[in-house]
C-alpha positions as MATLAB code, in Angstrom:
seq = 'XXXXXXXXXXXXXXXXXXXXXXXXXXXXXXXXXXXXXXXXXXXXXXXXXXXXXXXXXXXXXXXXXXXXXXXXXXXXXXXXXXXXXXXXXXXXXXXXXXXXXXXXXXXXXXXXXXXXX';
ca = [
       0.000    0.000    0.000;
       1.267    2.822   -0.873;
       0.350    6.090    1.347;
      -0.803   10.463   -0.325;
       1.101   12.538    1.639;
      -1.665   15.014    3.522;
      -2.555   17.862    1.950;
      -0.436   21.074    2.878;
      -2.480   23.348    6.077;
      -0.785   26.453    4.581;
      -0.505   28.051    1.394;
      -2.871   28.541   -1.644;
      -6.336   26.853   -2.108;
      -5.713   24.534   -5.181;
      -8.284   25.667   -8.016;
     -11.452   23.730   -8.410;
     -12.279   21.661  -11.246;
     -15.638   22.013  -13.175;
     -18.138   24.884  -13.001;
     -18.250   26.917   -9.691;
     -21.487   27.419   -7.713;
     -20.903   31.398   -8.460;
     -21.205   30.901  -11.642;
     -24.556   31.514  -13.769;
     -25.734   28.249  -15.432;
     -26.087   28.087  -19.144;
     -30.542   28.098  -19.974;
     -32.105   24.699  -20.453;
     -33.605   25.488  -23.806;
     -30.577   24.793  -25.234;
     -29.895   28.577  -26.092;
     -26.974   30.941  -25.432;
     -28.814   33.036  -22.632;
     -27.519   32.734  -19.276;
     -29.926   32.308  -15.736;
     -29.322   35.481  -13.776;
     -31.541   35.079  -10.999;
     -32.674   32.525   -8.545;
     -36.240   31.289   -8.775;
     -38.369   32.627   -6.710;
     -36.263   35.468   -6.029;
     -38.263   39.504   -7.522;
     -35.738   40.499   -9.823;
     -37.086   44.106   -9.415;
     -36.225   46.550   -6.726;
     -39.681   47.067   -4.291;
     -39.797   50.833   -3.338;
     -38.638   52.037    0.210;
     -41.907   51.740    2.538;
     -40.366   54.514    5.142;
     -40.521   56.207    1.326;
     -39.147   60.315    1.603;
     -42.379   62.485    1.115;
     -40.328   65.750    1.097;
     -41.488   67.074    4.522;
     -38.738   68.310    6.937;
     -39.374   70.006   10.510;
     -39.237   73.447   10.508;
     -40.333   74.553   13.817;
     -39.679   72.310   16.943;
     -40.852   73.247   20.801;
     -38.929   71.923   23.674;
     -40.589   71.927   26.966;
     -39.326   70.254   29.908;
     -41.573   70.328   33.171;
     -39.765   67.873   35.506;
     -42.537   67.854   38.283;
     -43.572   69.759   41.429;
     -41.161   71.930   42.790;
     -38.766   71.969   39.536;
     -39.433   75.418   37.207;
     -40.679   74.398   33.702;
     -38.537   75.964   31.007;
     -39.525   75.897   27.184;
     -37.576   76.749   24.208;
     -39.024   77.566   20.553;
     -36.869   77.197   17.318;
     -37.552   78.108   13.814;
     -35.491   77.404   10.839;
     -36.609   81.487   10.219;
     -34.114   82.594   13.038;
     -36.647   82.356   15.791;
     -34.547   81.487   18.992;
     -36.652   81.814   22.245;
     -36.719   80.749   25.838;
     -38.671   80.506   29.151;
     -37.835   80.003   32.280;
     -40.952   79.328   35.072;
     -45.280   78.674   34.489;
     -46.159   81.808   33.391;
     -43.963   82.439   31.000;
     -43.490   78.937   29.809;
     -47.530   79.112   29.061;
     -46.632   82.074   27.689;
     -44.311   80.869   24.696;
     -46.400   77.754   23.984;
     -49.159   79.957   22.774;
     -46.794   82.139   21.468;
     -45.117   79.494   19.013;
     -48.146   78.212   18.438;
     -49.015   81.761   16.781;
     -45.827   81.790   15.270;
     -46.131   78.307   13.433;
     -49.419   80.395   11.476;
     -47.221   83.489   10.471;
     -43.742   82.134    9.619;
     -43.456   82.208    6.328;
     -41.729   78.799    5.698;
     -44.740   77.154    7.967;
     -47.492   78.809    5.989;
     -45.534   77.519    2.432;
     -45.184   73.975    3.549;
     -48.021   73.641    4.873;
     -49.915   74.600    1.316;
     -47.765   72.172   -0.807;
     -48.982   69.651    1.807;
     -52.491   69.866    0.676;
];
């Protein structure tokens, strides 16, 4: 009997033999055209269901009213240059309704909101 030496645990991966799995396979038909997809497998690209409708914020309100004992504070932004804040109720209350006012004046508001519709 004569032994194979083992095959080498280092170097380069001899090259297989035949057709590779990565490969397309030739069509069954007997024609030229090669099989490019699995089947069962959408060869067409299914839109994006989180699809971009073109909206972006333009106005944000921040309020932050911790609990009893802890001063509320609010802040109102506006891509405009509106940069406000409130410290305390009152005036907290105060800047809610007052962005609130703002959001149907600002020009950028009022435009996005009519392409909405």
């Amino acid at each position: 009997m004569t032994s194979h030496p083992p095959p080498p645990l280092e170097g380069p991966t001899p090259a297989p033999t035949g057709l590779s799995p990565a490969e397309p396979a030739p069509a069954r038909e007997g024609g030229s055209a090669l099989k490019v997809v699995a089947e069962g497998v959408p060869s067409f690209v299914r839109p994006d269901p989180r699809g971009d409708d073109g909206r972006r914020p333009v106005a944000w309100l921040h309020i932050v009213a911790p609990g009893r004992g802890v001063t509320p504070s609010v802040r109102s932004w506006c891509q405009c240059g509106r940069d406000l804040f409130a410290a305390g109720q009152a005036r907290a209350l105060a800047l809610i309704n007052d962005h609130v006012q703002h959001r149907t004046l600002c020009p950028l508001l009022v435009s996005q909101e009519g392409m909405a519709a």
